[in-house]
Predicted model as a PDB file, atoms N, CA, C, CB and O in Angstrom, pLDDT in the B-factor column:
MODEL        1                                                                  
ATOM      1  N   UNK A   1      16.925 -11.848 -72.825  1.00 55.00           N  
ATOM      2  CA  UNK A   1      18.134 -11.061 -72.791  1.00 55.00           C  
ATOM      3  C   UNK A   1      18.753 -11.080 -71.391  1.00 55.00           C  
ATOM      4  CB  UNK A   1      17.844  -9.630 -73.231  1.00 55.00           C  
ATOM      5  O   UNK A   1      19.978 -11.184 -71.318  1.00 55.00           O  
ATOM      6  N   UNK A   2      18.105 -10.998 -70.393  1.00 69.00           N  
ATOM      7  CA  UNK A   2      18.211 -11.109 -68.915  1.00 69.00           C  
ATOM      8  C   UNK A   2      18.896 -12.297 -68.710  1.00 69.00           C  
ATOM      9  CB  UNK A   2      16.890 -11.106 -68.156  1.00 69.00           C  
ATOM     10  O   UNK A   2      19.797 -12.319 -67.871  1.00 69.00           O  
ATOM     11  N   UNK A   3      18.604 -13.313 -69.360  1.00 74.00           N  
ATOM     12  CA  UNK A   3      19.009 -14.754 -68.976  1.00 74.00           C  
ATOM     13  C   UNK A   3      20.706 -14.707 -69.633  1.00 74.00           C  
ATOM     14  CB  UNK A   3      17.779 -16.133 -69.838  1.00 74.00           C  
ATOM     15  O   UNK A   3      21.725 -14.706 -68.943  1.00 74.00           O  
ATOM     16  N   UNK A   4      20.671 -14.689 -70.391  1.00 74.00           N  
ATOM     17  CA  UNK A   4      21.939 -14.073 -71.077  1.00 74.00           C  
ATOM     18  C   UNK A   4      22.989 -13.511 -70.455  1.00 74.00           C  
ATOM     19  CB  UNK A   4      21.644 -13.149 -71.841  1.00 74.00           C  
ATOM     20  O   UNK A   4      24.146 -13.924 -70.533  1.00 74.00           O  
ATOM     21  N   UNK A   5      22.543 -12.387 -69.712  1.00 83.00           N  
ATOM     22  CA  UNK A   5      23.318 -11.317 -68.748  1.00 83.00           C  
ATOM     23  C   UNK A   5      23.928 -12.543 -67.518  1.00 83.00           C  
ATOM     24  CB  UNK A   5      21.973  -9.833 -67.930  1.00 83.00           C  
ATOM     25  O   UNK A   5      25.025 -12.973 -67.161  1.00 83.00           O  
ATOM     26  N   UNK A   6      22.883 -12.702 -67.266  1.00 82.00           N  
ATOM     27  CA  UNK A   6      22.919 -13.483 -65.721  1.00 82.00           C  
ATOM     28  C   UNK A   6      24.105 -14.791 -66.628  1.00 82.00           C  
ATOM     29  CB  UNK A   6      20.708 -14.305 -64.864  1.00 82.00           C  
ATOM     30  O   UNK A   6      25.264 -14.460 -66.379  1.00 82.00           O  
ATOM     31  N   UNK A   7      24.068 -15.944 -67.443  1.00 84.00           N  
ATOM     32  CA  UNK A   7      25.190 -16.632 -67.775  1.00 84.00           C  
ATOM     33  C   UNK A   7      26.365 -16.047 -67.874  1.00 84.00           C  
ATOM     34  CB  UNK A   7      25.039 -17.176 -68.762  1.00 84.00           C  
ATOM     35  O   UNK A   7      27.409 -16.438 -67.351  1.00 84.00           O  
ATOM     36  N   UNK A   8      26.153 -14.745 -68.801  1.00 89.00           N  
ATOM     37  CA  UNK A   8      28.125 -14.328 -68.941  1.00 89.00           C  
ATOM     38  C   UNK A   8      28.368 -13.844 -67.886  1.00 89.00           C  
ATOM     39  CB  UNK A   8      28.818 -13.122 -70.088  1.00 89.00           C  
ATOM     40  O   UNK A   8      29.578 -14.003 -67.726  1.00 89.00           O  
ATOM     41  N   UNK A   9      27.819 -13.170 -66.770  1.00 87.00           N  
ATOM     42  CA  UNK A   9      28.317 -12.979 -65.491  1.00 87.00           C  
ATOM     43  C   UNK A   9      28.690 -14.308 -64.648  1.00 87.00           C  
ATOM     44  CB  UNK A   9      27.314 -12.186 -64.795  1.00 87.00           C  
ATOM     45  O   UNK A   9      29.676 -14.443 -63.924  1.00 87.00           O  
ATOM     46  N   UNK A  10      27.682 -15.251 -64.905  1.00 90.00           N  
ATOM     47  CA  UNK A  10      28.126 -16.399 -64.108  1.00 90.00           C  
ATOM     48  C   UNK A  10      29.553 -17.082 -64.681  1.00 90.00           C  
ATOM     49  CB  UNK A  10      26.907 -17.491 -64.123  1.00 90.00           C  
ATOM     50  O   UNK A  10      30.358 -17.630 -63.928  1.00 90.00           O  
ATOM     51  N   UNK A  11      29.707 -16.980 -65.904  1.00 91.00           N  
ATOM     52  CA  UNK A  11      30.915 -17.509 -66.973  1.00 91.00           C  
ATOM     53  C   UNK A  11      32.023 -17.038 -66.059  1.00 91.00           C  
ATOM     54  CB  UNK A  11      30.989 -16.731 -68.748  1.00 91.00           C  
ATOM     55  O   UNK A  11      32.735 -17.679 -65.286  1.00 91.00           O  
ATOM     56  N   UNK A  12      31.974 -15.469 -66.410  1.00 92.00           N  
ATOM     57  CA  UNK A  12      32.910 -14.918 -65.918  1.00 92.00           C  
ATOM     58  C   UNK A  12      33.897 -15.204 -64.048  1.00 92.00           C  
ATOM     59  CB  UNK A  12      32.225 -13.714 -66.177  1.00 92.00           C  
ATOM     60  O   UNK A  12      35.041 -15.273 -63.597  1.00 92.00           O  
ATOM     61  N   UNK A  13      32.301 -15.280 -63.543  1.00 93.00           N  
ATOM     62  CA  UNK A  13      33.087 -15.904 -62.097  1.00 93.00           C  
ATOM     63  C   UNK A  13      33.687 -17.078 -62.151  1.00 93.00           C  
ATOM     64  CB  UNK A  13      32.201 -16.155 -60.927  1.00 93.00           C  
ATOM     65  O   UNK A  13      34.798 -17.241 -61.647  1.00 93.00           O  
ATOM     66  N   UNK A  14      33.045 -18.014 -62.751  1.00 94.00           N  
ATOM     67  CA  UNK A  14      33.573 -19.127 -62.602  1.00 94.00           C  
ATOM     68  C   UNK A  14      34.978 -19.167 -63.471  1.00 94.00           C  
ATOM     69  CB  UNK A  14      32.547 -20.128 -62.946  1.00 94.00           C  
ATOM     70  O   UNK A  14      35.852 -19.951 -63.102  1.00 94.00           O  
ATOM     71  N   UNK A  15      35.204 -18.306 -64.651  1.00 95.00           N  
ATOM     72  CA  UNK A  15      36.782 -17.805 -64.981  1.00 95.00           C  
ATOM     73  C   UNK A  15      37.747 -17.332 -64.094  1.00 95.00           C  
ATOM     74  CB  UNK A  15      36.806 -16.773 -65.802  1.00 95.00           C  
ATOM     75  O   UNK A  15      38.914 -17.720 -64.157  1.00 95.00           O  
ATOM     76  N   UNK A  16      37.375 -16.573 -63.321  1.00 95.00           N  
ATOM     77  CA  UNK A  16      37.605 -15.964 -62.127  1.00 95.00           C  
ATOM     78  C   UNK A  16      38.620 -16.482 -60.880  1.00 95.00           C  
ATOM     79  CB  UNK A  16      36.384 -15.875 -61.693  1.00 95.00           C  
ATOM     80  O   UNK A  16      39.735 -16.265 -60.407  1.00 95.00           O  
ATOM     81  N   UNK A  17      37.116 -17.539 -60.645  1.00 96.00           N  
ATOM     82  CA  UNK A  17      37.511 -18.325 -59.692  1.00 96.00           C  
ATOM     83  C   UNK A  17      38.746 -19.686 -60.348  1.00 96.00           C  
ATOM     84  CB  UNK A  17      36.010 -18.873 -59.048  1.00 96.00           C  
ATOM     85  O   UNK A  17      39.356 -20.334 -59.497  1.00 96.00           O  
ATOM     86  N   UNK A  18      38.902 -19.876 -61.301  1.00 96.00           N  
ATOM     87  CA  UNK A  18      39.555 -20.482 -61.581  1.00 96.00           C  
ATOM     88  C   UNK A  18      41.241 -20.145 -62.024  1.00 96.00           C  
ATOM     89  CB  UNK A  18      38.803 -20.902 -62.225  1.00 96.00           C  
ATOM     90  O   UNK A  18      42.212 -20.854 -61.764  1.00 96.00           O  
ATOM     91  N   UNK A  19      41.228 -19.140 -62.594  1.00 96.00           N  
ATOM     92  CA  UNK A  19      42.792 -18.258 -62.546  1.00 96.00           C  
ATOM     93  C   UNK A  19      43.046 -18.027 -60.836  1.00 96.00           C  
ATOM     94  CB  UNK A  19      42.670 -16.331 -63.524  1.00 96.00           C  
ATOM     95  O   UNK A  19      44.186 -18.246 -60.425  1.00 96.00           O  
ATOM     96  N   UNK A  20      42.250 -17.696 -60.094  1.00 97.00           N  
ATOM     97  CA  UNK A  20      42.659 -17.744 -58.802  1.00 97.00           C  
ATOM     98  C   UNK A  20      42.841 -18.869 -58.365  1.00 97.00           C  
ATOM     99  CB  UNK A  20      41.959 -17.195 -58.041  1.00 97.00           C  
ATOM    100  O   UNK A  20      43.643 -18.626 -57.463  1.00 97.00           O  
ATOM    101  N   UNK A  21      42.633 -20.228 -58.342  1.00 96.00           N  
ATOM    102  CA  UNK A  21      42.925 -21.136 -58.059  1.00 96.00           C  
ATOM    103  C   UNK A  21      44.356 -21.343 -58.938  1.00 96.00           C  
ATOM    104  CB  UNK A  21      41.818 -21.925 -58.145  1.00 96.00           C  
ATOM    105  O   UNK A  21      45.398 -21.331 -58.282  1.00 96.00           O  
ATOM    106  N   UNK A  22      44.443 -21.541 -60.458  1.00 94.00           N  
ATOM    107  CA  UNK A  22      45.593 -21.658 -60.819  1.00 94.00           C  
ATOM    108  C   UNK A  22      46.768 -20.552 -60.409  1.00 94.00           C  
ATOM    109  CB  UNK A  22      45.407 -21.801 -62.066  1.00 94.00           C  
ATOM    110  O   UNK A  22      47.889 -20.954 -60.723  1.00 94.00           O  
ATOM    111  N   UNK A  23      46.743 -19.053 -59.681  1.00 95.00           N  
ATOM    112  CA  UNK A  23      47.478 -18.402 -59.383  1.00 95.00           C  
ATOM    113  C   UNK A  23      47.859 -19.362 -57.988  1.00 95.00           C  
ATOM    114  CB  UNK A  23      46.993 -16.981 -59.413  1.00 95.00           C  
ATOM    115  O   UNK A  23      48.946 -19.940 -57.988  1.00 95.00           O  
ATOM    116  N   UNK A  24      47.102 -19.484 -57.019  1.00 95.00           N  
ATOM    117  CA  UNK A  24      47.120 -20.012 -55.722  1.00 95.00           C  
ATOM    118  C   UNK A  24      48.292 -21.483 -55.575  1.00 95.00           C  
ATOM    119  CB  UNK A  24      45.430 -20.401 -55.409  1.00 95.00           C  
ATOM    120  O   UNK A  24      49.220 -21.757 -54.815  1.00 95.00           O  
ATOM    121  N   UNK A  25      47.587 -22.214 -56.831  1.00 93.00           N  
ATOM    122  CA  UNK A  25      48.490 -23.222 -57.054  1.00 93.00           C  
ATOM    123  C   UNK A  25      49.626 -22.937 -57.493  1.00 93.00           C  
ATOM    124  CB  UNK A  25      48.094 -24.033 -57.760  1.00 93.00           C  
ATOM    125  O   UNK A  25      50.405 -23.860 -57.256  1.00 93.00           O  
ATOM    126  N   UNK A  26      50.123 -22.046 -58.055  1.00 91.00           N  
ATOM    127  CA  UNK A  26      51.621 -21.727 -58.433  1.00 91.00           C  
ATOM    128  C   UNK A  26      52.111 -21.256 -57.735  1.00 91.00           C  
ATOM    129  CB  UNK A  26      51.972 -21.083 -59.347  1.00 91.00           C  
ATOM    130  O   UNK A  26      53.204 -21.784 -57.530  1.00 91.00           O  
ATOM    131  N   UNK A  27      51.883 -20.281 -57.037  1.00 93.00           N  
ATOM    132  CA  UNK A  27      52.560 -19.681 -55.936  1.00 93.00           C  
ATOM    133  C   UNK A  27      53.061 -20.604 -54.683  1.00 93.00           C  
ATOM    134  CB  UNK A  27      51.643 -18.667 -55.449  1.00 93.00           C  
ATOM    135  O   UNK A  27      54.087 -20.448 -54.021  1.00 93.00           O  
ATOM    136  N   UNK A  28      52.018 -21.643 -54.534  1.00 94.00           N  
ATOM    137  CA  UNK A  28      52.496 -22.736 -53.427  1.00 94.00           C  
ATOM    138  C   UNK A  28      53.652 -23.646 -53.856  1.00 94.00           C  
ATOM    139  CB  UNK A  28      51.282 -23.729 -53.050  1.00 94.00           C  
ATOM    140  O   UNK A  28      54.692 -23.800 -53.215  1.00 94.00           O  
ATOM    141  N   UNK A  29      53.326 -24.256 -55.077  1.00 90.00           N  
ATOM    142  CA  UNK A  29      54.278 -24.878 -55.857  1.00 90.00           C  
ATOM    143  C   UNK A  29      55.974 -23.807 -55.861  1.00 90.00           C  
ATOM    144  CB  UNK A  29      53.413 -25.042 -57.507  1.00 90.00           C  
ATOM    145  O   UNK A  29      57.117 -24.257 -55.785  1.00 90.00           O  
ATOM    146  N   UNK A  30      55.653 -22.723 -55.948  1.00 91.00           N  
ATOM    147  CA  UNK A  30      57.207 -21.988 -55.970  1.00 91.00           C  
ATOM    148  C   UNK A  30      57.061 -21.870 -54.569  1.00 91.00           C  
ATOM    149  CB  UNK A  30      57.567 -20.367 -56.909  1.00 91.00           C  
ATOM    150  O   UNK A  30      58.185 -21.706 -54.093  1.00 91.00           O  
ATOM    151  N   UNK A  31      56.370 -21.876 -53.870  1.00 93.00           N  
ATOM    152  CA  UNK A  31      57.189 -21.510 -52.308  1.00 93.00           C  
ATOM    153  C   UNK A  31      57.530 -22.783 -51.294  1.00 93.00           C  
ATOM    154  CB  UNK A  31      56.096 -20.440 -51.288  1.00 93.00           C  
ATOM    155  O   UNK A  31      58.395 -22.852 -50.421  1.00 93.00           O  
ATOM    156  N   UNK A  32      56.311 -24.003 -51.815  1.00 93.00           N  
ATOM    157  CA  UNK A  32      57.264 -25.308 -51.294  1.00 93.00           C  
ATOM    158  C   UNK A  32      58.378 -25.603 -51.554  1.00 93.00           C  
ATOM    159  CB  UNK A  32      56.917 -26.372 -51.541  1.00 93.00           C  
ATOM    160  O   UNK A  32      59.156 -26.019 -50.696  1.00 93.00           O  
ATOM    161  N   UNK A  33      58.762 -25.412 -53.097  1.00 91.00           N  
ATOM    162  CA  UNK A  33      60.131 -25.843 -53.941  1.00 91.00           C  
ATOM    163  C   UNK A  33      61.094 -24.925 -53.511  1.00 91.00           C  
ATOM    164  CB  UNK A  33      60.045 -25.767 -55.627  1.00 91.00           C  
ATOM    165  O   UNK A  33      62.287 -25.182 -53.667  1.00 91.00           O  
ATOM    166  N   UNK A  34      60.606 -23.564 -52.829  1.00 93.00           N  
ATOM    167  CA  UNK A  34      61.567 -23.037 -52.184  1.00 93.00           C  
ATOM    168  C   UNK A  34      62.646 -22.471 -53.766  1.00 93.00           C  
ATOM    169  CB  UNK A  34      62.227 -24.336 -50.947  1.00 93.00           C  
ATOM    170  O   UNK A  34      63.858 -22.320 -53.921  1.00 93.00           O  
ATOM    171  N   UNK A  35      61.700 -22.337 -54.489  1.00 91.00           N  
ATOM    172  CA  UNK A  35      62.523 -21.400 -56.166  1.00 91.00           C  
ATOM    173  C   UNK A  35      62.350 -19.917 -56.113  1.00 91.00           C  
ATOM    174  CB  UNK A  35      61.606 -21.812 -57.952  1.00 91.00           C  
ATOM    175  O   UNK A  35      61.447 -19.187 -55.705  1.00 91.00           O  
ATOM    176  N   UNK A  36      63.558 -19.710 -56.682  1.00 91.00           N  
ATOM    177  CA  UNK A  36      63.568 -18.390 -56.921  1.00 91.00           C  
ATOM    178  C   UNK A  36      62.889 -17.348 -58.024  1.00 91.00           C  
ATOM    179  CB  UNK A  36      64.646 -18.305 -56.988  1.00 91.00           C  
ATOM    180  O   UNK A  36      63.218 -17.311 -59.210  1.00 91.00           O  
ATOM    181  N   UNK A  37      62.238 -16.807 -57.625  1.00 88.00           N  
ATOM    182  CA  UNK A  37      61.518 -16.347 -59.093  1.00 88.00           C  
ATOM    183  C   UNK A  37      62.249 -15.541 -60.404  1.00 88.00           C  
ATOM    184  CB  UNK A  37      60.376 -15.346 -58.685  1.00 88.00           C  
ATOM    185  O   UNK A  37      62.126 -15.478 -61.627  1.00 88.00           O  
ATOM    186  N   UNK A  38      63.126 -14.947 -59.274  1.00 89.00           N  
ATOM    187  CA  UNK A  38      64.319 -14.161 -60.398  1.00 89.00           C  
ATOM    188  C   UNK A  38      64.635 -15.531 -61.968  1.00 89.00           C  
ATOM    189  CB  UNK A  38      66.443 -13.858 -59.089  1.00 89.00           C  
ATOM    190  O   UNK A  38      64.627 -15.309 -63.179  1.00 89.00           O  
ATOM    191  N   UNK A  39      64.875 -16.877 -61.197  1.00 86.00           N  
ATOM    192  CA  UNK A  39      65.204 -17.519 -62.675  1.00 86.00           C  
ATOM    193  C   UNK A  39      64.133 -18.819 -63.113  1.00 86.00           C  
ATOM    194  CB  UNK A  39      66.926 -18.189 -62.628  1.00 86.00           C  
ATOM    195  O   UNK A  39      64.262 -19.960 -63.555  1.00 86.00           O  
ATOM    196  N   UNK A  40      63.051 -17.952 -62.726  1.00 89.00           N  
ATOM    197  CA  UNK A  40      61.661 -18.900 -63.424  1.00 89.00           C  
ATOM    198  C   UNK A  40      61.168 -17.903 -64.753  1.00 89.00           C  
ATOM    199  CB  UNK A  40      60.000 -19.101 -62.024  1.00 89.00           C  
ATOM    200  O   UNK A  40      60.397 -16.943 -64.730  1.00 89.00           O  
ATOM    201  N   UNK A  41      62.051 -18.620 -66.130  1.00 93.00           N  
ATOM    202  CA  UNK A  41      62.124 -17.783 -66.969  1.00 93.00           C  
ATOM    203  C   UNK A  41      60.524 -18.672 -67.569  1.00 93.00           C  
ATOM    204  CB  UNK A  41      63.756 -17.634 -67.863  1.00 93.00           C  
ATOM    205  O   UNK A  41      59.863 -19.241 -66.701  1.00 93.00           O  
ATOM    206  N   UNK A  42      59.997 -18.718 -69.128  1.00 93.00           N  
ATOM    207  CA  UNK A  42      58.982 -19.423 -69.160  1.00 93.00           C  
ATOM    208  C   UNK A  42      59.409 -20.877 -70.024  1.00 93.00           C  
ATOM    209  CB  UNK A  42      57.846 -18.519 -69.747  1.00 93.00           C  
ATOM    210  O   UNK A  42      58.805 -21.925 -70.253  1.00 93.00           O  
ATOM    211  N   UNK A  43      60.523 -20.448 -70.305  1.00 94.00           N  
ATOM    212  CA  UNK A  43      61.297 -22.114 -70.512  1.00 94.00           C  
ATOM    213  C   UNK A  43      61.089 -23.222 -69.154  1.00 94.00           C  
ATOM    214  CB  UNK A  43      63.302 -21.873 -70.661  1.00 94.00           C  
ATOM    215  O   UNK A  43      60.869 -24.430 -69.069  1.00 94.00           O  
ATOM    216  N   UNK A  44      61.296 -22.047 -68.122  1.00 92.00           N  
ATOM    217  CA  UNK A  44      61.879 -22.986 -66.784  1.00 92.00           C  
ATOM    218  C   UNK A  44      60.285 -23.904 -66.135  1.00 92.00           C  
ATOM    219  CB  UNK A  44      62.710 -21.560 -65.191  1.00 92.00           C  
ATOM    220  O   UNK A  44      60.058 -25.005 -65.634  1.00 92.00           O  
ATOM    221  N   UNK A  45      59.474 -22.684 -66.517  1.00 91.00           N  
ATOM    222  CA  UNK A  45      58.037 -23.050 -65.985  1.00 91.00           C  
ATOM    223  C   UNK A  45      57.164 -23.780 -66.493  1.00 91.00           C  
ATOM    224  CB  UNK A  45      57.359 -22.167 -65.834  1.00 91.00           C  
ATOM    225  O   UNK A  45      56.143 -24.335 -66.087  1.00 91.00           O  
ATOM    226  N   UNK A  46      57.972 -23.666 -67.902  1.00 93.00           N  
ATOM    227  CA  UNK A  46      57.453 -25.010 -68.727  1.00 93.00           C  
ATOM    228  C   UNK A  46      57.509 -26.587 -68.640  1.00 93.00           C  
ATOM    229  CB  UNK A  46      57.955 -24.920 -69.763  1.00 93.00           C  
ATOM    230  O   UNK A  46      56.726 -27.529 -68.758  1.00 93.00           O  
ATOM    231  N   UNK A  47      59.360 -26.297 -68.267  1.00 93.00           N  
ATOM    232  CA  UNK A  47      60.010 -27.590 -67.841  1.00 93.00           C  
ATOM    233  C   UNK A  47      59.384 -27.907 -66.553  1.00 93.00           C  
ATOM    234  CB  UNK A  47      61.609 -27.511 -67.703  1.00 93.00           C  
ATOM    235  O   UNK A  47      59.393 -29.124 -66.368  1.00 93.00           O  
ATOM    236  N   UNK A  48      58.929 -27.351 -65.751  1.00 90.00           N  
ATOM    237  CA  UNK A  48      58.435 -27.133 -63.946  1.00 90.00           C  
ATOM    238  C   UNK A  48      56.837 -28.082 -64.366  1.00 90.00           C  
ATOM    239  CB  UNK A  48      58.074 -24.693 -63.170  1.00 90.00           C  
ATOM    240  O   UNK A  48      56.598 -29.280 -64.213  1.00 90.00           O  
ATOM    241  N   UNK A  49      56.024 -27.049 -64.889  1.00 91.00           N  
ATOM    242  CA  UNK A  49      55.109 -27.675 -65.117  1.00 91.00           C  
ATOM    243  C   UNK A  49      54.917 -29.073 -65.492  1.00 91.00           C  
ATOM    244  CB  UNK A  49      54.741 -27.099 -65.718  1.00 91.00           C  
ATOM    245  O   UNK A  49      53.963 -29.637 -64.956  1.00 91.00           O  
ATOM    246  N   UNK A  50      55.794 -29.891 -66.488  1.00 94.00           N  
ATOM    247  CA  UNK A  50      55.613 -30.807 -67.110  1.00 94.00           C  
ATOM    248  C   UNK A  50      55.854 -31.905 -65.903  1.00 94.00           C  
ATOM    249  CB  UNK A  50      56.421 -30.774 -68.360  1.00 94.00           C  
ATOM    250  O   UNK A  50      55.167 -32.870 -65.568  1.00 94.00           O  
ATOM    251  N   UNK A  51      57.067 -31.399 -65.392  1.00 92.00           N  
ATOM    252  CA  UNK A  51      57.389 -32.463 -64.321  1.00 92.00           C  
ATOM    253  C   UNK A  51      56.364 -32.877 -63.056  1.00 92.00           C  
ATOM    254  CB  UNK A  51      58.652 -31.966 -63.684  1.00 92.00           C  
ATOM    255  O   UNK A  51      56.278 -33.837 -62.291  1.00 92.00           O  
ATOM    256  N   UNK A  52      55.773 -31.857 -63.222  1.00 91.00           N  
ATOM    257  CA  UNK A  52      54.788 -31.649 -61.521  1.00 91.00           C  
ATOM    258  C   UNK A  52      53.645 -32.777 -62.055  1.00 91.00           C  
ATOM    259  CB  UNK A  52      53.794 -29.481 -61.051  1.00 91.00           C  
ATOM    260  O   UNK A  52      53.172 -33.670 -61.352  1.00 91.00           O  
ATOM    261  N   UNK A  53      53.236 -32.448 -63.836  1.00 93.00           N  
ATOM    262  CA  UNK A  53      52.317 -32.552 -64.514  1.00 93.00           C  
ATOM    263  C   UNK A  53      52.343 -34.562 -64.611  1.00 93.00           C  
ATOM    264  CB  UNK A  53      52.569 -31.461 -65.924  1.00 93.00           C  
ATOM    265  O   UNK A  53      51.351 -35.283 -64.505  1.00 93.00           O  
ATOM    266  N   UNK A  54      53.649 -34.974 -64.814  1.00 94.00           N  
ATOM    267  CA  UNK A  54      53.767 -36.146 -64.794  1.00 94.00           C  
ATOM    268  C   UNK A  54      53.980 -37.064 -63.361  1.00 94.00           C  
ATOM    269  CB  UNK A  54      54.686 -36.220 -65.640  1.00 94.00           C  
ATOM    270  O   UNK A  54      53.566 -38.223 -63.342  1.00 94.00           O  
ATOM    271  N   UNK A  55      54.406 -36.687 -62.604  1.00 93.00           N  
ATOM    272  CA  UNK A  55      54.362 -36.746 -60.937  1.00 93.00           C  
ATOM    273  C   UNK A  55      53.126 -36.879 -60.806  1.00 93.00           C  
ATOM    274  CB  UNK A  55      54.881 -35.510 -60.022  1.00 93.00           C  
ATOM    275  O   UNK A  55      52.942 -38.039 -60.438  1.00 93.00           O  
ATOM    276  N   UNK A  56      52.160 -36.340 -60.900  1.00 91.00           N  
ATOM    277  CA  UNK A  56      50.658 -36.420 -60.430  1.00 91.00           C  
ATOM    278  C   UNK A  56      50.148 -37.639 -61.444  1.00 91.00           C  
ATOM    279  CB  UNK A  56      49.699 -34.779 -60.657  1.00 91.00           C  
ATOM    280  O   UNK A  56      49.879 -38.797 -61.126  1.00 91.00           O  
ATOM    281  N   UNK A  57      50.110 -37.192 -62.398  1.00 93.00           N  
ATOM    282  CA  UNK A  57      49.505 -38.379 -63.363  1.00 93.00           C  
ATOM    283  C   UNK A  57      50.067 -39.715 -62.847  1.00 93.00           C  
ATOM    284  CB  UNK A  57      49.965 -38.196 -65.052  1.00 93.00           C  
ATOM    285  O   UNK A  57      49.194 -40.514 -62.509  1.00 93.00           O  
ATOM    286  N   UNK A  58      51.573 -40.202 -62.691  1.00 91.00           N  
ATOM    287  CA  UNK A  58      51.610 -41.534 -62.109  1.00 91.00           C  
ATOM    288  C   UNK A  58      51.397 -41.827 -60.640  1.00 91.00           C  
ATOM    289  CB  UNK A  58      52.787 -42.028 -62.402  1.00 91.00           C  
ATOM    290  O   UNK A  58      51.454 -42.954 -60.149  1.00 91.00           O  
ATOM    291  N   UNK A  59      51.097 -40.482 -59.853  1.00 83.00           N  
ATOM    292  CA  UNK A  59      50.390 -40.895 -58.421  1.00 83.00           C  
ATOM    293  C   UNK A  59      49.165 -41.338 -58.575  1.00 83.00           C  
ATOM    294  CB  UNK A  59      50.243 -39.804 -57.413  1.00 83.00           C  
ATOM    295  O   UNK A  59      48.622 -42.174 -57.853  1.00 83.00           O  
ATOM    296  N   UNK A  60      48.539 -40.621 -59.819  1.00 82.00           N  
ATOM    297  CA  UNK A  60      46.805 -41.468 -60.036  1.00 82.00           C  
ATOM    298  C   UNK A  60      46.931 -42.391 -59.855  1.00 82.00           C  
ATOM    299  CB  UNK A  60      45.957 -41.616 -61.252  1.00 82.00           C  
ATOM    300  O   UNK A  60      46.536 -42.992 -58.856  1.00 82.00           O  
ATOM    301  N   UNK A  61      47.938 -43.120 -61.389  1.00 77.00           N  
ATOM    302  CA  UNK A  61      47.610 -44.244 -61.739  1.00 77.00           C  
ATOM    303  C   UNK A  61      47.855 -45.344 -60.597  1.00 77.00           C  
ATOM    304  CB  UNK A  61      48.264 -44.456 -62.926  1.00 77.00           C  
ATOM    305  O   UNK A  61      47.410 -46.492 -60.586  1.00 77.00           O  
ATOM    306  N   UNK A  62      49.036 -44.441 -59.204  1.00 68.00           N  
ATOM    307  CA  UNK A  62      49.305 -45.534 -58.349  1.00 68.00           C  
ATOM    308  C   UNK A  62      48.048 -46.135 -57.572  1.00 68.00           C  
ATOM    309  CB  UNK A  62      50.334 -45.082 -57.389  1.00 68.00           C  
ATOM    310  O   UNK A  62      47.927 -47.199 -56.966  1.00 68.00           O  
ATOM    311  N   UNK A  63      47.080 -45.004 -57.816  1.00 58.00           N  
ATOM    312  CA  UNK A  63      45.953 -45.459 -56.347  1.00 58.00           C  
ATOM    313  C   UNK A  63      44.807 -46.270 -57.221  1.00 58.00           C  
ATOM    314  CB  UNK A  63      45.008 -43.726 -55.269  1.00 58.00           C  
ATOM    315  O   UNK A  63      43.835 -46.766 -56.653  1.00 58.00           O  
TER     316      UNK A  63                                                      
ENDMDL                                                                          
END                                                                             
């Protein structure tokens, strides 16, 4: 039962730590782009995302 405890606590950090990383990354992404948050509706962040999302994918494939 102990062993148990000790995984969903570990689950949980590592959930944790990972919304904080994806918060961290968005926030940089809106403050390099220099956007306004007033009109980052979730249409906009959708469209945002996809673009960032495909930008990276063909920098992979460049290297």
């Amino acid at each position: 039962m102990e062993c148990q405890s000790i995984q969903t606590r570990s689950n949980q950090k590592i959930k944790d730590e990972k919304n904080k990383i994806e918060q961290r990354l968005g926030k940089q992404i809106i403050s390099q782009a220099n956007l306004d948050y007033d009109n980052l509706s979730n249409d906009n962040i959708k469209s945002l995302s996809k673009k960032v999302s495909e930008f990276l994918k063909e920098k992979s494939v460049d290297h």
